[in-house]
C-alpha positions as CSV (number, residue, x, y, z in Angstrom):
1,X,40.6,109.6,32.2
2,X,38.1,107.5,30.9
3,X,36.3,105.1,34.3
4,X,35.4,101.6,33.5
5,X,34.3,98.4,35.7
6,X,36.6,95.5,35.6
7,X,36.0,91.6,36.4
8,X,36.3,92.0,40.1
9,X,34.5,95.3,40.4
10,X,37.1,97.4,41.1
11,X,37.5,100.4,39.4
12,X,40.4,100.3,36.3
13,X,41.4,103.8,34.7
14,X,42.4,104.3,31.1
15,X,44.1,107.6,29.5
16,X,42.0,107.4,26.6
17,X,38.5,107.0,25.6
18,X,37.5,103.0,24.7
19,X,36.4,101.9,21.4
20,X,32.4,100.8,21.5
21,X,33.9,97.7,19.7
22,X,35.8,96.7,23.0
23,X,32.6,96.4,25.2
24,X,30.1,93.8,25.6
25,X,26.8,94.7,23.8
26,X,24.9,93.4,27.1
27,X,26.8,94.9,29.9
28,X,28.2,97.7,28.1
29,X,31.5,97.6,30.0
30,X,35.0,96.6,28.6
31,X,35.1,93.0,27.1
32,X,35.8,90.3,29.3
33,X,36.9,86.4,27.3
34,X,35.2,88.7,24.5
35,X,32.7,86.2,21.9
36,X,31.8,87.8,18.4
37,X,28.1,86.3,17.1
38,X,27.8,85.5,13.3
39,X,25.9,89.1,12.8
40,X,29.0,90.8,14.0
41,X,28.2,91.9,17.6
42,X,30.5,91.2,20.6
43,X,29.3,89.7,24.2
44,X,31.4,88.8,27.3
45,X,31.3,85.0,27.6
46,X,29.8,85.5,31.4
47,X,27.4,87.8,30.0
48,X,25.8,85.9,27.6
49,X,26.0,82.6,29.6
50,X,24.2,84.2,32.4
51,X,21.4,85.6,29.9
52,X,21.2,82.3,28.8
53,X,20.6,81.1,32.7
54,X,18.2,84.2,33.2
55,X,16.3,83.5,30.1
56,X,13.2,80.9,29.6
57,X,13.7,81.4,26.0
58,X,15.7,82.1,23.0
59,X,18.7,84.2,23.4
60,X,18.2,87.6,21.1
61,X,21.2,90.3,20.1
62,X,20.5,93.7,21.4
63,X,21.5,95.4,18.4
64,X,19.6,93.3,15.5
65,X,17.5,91.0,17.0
66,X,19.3,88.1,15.6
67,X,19.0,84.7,17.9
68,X,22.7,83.7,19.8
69,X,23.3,80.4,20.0
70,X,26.7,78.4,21.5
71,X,26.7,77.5,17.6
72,X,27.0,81.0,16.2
73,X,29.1,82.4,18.9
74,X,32.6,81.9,18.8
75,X,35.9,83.4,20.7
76,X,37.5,86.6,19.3
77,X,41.1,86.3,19.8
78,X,41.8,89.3,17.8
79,X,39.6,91.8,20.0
80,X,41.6,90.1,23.3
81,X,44.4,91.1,22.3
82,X,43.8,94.6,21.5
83,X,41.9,94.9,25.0
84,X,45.2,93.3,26.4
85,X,47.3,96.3,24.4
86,X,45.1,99.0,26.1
87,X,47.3,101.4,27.8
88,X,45.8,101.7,31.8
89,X,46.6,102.7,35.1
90,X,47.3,101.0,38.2
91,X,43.9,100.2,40.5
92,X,45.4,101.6,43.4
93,X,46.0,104.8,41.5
94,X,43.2,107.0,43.5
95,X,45.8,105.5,46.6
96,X,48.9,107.5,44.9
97,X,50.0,104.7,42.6
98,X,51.6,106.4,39.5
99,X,51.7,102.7,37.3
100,X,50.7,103.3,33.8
101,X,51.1,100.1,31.3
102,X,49.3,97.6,29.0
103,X,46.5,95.7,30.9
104,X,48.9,92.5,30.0
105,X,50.8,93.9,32.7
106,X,48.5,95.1,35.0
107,X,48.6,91.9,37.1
108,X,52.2,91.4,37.2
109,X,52.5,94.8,38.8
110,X,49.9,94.7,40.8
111,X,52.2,91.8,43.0
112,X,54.7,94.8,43.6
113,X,52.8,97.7,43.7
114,X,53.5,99.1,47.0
115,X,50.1,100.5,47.5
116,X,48.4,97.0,47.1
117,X,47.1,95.4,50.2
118,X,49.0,91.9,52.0
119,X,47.9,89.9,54.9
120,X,50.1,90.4,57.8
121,X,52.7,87.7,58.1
122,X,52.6,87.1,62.0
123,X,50.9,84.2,63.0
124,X,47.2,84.8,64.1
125,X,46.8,88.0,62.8
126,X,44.2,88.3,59.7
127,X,44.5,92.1,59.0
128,X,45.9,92.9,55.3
129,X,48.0,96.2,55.0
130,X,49.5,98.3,51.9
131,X,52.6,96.7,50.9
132,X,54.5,99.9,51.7
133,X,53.4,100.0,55.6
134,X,53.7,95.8,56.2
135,X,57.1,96.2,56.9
136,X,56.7,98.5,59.8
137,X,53.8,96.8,60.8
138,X,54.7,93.4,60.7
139,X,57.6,94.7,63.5
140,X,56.2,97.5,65.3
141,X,52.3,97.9,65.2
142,X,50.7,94.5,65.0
143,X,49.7,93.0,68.7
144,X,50.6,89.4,67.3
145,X,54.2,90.5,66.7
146,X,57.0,89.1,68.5
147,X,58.8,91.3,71.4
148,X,61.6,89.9,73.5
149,X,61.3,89.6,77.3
150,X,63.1,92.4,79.3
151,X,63.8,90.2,82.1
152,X,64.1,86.2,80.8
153,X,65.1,87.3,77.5
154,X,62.0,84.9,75.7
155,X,59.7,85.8,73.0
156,X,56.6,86.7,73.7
157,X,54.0,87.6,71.5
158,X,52.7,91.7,71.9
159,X,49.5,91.3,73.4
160,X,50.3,88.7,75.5
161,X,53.3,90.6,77.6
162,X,51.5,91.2,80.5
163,X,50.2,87.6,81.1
164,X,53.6,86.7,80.6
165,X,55.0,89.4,83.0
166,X,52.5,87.5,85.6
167,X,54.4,84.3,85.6
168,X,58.1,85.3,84.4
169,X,60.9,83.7,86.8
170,X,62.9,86.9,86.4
171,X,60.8,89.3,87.4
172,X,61.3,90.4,90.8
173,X,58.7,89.9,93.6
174,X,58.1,91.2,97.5
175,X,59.4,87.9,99.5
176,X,55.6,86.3,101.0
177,X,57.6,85.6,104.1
178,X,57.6,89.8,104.9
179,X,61.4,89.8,105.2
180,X,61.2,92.8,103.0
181,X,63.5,91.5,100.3
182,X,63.0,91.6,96.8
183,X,63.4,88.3,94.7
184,X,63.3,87.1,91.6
185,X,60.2,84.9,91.3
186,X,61.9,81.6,90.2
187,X,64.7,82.3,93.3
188,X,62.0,82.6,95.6
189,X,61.1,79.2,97.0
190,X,65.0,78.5,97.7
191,X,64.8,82.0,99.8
192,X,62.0,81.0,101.6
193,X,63.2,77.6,102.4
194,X,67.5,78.3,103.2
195,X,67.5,82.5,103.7
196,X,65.0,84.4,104.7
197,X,64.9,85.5,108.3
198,X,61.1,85.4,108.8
199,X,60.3,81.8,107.3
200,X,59.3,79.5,110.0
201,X,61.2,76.4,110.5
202,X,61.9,73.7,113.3
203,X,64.8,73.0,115.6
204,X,67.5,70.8,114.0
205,X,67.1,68.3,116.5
206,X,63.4,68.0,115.7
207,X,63.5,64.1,114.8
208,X,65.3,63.5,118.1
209,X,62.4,64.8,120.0
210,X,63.0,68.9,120.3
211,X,59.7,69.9,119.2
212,X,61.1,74.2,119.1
213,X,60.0,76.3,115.6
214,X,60.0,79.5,115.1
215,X,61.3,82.3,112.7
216,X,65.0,81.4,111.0
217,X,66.6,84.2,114.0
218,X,64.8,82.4,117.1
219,X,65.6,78.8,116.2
220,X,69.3,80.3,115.6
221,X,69.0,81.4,119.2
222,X,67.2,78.4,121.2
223,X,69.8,75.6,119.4
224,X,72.7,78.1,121.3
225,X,70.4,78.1,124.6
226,X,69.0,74.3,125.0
227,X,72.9,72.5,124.4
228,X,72.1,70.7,127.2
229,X,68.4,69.3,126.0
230,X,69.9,68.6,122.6
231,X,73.1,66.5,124.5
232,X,71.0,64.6,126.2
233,X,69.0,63.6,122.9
234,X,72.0,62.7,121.1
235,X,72.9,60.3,124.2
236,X,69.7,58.7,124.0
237,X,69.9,58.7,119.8
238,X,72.9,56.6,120.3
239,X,71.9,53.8,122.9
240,X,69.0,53.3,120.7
241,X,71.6,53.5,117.7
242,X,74.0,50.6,119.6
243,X,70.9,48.5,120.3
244,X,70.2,48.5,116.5
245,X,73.4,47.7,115.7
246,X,73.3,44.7,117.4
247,X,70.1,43.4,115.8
248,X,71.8,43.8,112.8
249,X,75.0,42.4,113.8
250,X,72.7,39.5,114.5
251,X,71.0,39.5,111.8
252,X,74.2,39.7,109.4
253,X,75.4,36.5,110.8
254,X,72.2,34.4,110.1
255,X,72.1,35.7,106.7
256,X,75.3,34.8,106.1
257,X,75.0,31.3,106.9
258,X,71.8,31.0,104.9
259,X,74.1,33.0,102.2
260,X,76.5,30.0,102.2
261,X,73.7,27.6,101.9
262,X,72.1,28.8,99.6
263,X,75.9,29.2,97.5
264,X,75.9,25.5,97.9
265,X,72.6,24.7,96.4
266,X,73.4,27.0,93.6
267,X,76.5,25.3,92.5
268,X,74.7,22.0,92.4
269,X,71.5,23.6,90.5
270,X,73.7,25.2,87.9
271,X,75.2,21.9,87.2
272,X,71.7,20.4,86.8
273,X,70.6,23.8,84.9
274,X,73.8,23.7,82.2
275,X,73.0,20.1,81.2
276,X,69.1,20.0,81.2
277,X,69.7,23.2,79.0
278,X,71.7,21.4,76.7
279,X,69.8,18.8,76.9
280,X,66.6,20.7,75.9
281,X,68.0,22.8,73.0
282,X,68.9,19.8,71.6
283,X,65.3,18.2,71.9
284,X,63.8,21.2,70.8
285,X,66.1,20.9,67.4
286,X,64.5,18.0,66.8
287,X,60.5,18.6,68.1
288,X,60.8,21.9,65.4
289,X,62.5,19.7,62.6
290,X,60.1,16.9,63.3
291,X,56.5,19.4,63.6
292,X,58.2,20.7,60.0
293,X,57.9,16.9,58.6
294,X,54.8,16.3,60.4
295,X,52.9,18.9,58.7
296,X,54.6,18.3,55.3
297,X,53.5,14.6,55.7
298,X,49.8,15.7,56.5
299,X,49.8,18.1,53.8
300,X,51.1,15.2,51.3
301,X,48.5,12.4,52.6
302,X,45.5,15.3,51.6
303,X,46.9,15.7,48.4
304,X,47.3,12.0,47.9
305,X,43.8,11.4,49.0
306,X,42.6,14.2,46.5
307,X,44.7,12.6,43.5
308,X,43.0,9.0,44.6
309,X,39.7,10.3,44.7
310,X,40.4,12.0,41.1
311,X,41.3,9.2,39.6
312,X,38.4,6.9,40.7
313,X,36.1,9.8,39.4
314,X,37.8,9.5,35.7
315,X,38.5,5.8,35.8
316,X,35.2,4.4,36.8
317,X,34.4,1.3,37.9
318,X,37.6,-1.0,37.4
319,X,38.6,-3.6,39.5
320,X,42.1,-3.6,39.3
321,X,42.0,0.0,39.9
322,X,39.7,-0.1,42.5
323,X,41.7,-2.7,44.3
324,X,44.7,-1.1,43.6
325,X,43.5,2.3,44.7
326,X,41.4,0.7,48.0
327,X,44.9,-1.0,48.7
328,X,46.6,2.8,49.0
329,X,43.6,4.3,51.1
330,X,43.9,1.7,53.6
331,X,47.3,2.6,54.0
332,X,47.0,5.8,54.1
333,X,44.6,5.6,56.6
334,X,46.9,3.7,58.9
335,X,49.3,6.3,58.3
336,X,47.3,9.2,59.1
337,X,46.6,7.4,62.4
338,X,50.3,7.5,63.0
339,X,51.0,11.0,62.4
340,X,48.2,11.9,64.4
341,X,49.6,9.9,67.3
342,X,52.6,11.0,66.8
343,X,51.8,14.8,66.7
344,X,49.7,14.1,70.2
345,X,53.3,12.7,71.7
346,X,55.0,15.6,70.4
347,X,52.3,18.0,72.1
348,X,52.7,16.7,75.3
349,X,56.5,17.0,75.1
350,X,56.4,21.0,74.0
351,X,53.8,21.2,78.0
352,X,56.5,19.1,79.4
353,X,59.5,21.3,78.8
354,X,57.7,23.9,79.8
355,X,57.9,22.9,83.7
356,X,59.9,23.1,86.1
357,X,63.7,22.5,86.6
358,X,64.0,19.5,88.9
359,X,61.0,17.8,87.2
360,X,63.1,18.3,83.8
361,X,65.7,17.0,85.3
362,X,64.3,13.7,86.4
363,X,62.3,12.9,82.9
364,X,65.6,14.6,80.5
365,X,66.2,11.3,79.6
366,X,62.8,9.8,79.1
367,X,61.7,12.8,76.9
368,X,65.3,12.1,74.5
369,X,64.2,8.3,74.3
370,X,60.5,9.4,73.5
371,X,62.0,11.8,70.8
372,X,64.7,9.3,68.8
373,X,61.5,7.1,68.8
374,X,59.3,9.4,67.2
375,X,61.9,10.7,64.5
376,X,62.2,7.0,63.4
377,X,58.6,6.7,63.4
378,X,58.3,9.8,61.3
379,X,61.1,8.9,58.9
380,X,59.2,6.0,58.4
381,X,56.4,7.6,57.7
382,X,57.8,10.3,55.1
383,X,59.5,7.0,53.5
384,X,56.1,5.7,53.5
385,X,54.3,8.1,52.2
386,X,56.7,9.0,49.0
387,X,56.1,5.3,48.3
388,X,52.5,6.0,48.0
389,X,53.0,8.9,45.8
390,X,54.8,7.0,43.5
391,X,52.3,4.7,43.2
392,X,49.6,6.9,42.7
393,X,51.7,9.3,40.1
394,X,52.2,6.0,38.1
395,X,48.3,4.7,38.7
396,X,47.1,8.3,37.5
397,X,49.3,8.7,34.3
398,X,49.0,5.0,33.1
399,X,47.1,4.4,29.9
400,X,45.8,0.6,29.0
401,X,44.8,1.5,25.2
402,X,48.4,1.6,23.7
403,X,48.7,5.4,23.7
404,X,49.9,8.1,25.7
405,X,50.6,11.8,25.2
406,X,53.5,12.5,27.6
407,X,53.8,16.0,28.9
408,X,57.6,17.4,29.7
409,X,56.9,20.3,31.8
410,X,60.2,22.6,32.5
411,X,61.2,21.9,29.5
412,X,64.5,25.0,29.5
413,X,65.6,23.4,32.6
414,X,66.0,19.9,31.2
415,X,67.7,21.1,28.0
416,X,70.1,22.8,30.3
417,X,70.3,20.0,32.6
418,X,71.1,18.0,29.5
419,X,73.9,19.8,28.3
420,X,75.6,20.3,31.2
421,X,75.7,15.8,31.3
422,X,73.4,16.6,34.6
423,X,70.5,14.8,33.3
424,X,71.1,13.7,29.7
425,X,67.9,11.8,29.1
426,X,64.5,11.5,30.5
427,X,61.7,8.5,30.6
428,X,58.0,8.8,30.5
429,X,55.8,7.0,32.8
430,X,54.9,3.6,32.1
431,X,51.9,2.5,30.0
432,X,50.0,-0.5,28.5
433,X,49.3,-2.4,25.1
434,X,46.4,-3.4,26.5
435,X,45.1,-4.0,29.8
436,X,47.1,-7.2,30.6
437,X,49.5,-6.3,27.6
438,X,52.9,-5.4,27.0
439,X,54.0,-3.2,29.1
440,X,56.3,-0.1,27.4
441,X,57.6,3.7,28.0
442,X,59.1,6.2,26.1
443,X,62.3,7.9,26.2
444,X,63.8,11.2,25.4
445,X,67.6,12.6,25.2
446,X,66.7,16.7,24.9
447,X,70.1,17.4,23.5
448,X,70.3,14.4,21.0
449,X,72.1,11.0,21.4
450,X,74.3,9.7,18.8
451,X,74.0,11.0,15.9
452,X,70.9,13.9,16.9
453,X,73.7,14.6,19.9
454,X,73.1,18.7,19.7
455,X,71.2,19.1,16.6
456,X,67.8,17.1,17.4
457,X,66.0,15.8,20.3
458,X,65.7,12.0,20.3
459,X,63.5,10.2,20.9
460,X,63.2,6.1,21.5
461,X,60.9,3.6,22.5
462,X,61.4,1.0,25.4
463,X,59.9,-2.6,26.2
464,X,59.8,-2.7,29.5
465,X,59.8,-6.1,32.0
466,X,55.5,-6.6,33.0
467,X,53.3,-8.3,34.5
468,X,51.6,-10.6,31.9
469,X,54.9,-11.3,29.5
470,X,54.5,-15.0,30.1
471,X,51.1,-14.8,28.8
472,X,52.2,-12.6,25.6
473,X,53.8,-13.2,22.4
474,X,57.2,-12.4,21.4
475,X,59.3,-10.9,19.9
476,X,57.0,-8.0,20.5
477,X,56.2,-6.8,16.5
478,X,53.6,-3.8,16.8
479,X,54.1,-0.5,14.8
480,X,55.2,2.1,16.9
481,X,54.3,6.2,16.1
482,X,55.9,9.1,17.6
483,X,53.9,12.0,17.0
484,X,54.8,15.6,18.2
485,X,51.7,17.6,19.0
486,X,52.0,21.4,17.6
487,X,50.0,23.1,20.2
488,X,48.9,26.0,17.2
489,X,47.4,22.6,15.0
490,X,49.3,23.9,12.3
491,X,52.1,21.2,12.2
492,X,52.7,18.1,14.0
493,X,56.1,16.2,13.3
494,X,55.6,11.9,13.1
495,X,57.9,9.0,12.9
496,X,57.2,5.5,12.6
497,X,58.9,2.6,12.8
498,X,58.1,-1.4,12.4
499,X,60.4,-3.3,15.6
500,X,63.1,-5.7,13.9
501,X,62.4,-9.4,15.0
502,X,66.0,-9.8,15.7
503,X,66.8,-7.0,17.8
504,X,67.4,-8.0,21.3
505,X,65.0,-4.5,22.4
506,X,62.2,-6.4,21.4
507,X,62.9,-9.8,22.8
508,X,60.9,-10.9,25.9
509,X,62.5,-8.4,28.6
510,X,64.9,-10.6,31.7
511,X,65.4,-7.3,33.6
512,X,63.6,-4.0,34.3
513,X,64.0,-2.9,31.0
514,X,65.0,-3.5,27.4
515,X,67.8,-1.4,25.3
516,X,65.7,1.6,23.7
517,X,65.4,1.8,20.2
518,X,64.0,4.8,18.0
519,X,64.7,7.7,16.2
520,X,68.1,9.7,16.8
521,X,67.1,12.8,14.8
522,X,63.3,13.2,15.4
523,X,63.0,16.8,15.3
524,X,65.6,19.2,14.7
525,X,66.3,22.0,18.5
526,X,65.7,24.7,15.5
527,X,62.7,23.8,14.1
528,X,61.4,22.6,18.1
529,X,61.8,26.2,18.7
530,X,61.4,28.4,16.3
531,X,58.1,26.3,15.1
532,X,56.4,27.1,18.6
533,X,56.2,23.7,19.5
534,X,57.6,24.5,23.1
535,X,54.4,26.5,24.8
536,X,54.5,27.7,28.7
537,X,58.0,25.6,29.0
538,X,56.2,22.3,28.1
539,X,56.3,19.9,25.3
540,X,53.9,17.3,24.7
541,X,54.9,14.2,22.9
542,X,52.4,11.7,21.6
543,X,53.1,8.0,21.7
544,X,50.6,5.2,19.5
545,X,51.5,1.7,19.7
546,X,49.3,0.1,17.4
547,X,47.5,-3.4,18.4
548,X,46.6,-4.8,15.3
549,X,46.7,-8.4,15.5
550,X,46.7,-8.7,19.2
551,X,44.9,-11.4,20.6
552,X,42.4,-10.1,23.8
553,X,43.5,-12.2,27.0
């Protein structure tokens, strides 16, 4: 048998002698992740990565000199795997192991070979035995095995039997008394205590005033000697026991009248109890719906305020505007002042139901007043304050120069809306020819009217009753654009149309608004869609009156 050093040092045996060509040129043992160099030489790959560490400079081939480089090195599959096809014997083979195989194999039978060593698989135990003696080890040999107790029947771990032994309830024990008896050690408390002759204990009549102890025998012999001593202390046990009887006979009776008493008041307090309780849950309904709308109402006048304060920054200096817009904060001002009075009332009402019962008795009814109050107050307020909002969302959107680009947010929801007859047509906000002109608005039917009704969107113009008609001419005559607004510039969609003199929509309004006139079929719902003129849900529709010939007022 040929001897040669494997990876992990240990020795490997081989039947036959090995090739030159199977081991490394540097460490002259058998090929390990074998590397062949452009001038024909083999290296193990840690061989010639550690010479590389070692070295400070080049790298040269033992055999010819020739400088290795990563770049001239490369991996030999071939050689592996005629080192893998090497016939070899089992490392434990000096131990009796017979194995003979490929070195493929080696390792997959070196995880069964019975002469390979294992760690022991009782807990705390670190030695590592031959496979063919863990077994018996494991159950017989090892001090961290498992043994079962001869007397309690609990396992115990080997080397800790006699410890155990020490405090084990079954094993028996000399009773500490010195009756002589032998008891097991759980047992021998309760022998001490009820049985055993020699344990001292006192006279059964001890709390009576017989002050006798002794062993278990001479107590058993003075209670059948002292009958007379103990009769007597059972004659004076029970005067005292008929004088304490009558105490509590006494006693019973005035509790029992306080008992009824008190039954009275209870009756009359539950009564109060049930409807101050009703009365309550029903006021605290109302505080919890009420600090709801509070807060909503504070949240709304902040967002007013910011919307007022945004439009003064992109209006400028205008003084209807500004008067307009000073108007508002006044008001909201005043209502602010409310909310926050009323929010203070509604404070001091949560403290006050948090006292007593009698006390919310008495003010039930104030506290219900006080709260109808402030819900009307707050109603007022919310009605107040969605005024305002309206007022503001028209201020912010209104344009004086005779255009306006109107943007329909949501715009899936209106089309279903639309065709369910929900919400067949929309309006845009109002806007001006002019900053005491004519005042007009657009609107919009998303699934058609007449004859667009499902196949376009159409959309109309309106002449709406304003301010300054009295000052204005009429029939109003101005060209009128509609211009949708392709969001990808690539194509926008206008109509125009010149208003007929004789039409009544263009005749000097007498109520909110005129009849709207337009264009039925302004844009086909195909081409709106399939032309990507709908982006993020919104559409955005461009409206240009023109004001040629307009006189300035």
């Amino acid at each position: 048998m040929t001897m040669v050093a494997a990876l992990d040092s240990r020795k490997l045996y081989f039947p036959k002698s090995i090739s030159s060509s199977l081991k490394c040129e540097l460490c002259k043992n058998l090929l390990r992740k074998p590397k062949q160099s452009t001038c024909g030489h083999r290296f193990c790959q840690n061989c010639y990565e550690r010479r590389v560490k070692d070295s400070s400079g080049a790298v040269n081939c033992p055999v010819d000199g020739n400088e290795l480089t990563s770049e001239n090195l490369f991996p030999d599959r071939c050689c592996e795997r005629d080192i893998q096809n090497l016939d070899c014997y089992c490392y434990n083979n000096e131990k009796g192991c017979g194995w003979l195989g490929q070195l493929r194999d080696l390792e997959k039978h070196e995880e069964k070979c019975e002469y390979s060593l294992e760690e022991c698989s009782n807990p705390g135990c670190n030695e590592k035995i031959e496979r063919r003696h863990l077994d018996d080890h494991v159950k017989k040999t090892c001090d961290f095995r498992l043994i079962t107790c001869e007397n309690c029947g609990a396992n115990v771990i080997h080397s800790n039997e006699k410890l155990h032994n020490e405090k084990c309830p079954k094993v028996e024990v000399q009773c500490t008394s010195g009756c002589g008896a032998m008891i097991a050690r759980g047992e021998l408390e309760e022998h001490v205590t009820k049985q055993c002759v020699n344990a001292p204990v006192a006279c059964a009549f001890e709390q009576g005033g017989c002050h006798f102890k002794g062993s278990r025998g001479d107590v058993e012999e003075h209670e059948s000697t002292a009958i007379i001593q103990h009769i007597q202390i059972l004659g004076d046990q029970h005067k005292e026991s008929s004088e304490n009887m009558q105490q509590l006979n006494d006693k019973i009776k005035k509790i029992e009248s306080k008992k009824e008493y008190l039954e009275s008041q209870m009756i009359e307090s539950r009564e109060v109890l049930a409807y101050t309780k009703q009365d309550l849950q029903t006021q605290g309904t109302k505080m919890g719906i009420l600090e709801k709308n509070i807060t909503k109402q504070k949240e709304e006048l902040v967002k007013l305020k910011e919307i007022l304060d945004n439009i003064q920054h992109e209006r400028g200096s205008d003084t209807v505007i500004e008067s307009q817009i000073g108007e508002i904060i006044s008001l909201l001002e005043s209502q602010g002042k409310r909310i926050s009075d009323l929010e203070g009332q509604l404070i001091q009402d949560r403290e006050t139901s948090g006292l007593g019962t009698s006390y919310l008795a008495k003010n039930s009814m104030s506290s219900g007043r006080r709260l109808e109050r402030n819900e009307h107050i707050c109603a007022l307020s919310e009605a107040r304050i969605n005024q305002h909002d309206i007022r503001l969302q028209m201020l912010e959107a209104t344009s004086y120069d005779g255009t306006y680009i109107w943007k329909i947010d949501e715009w899936p929801t209106r089309v279903r809306e639309a065709r369910i007859g929900k919400t067949t047509s929309i309006y845009s906000p109002p806007f001006y020819v002019g900053r005491y002109g004519y005042k007009v608005c657009g609107r919009l039917y998303p699934c058609g009217d007449g004859i667009g009704k499902d196949t376009h969107i159409s959309l109309f113009f309106v002449v709406m009753k304003g301010e300054f008609d009295a000052l204005l001419q009429w029939p109003f005559s101005q060209k009128v654009t509609f211009r949708l607004i392709d969001p990808n510039h690539l194509q926008d969609v206008t109509d125009s149309f010149r208003p007929d003199p004789k039409s009544s929509s263009f005749q000097r309004p007498k109520s909110a608004m005129n009849i709207a006139s337009g264009t039925p079929q302004f844009v086909s719902q195909k081409d709106l869609i399939s032309r990507g003129y709908v982006v993020e849900g919104t559409l955005y529709i461009k409206i240009t009156v023109d004001r040629t010939g307009l006189r300035e007022l």
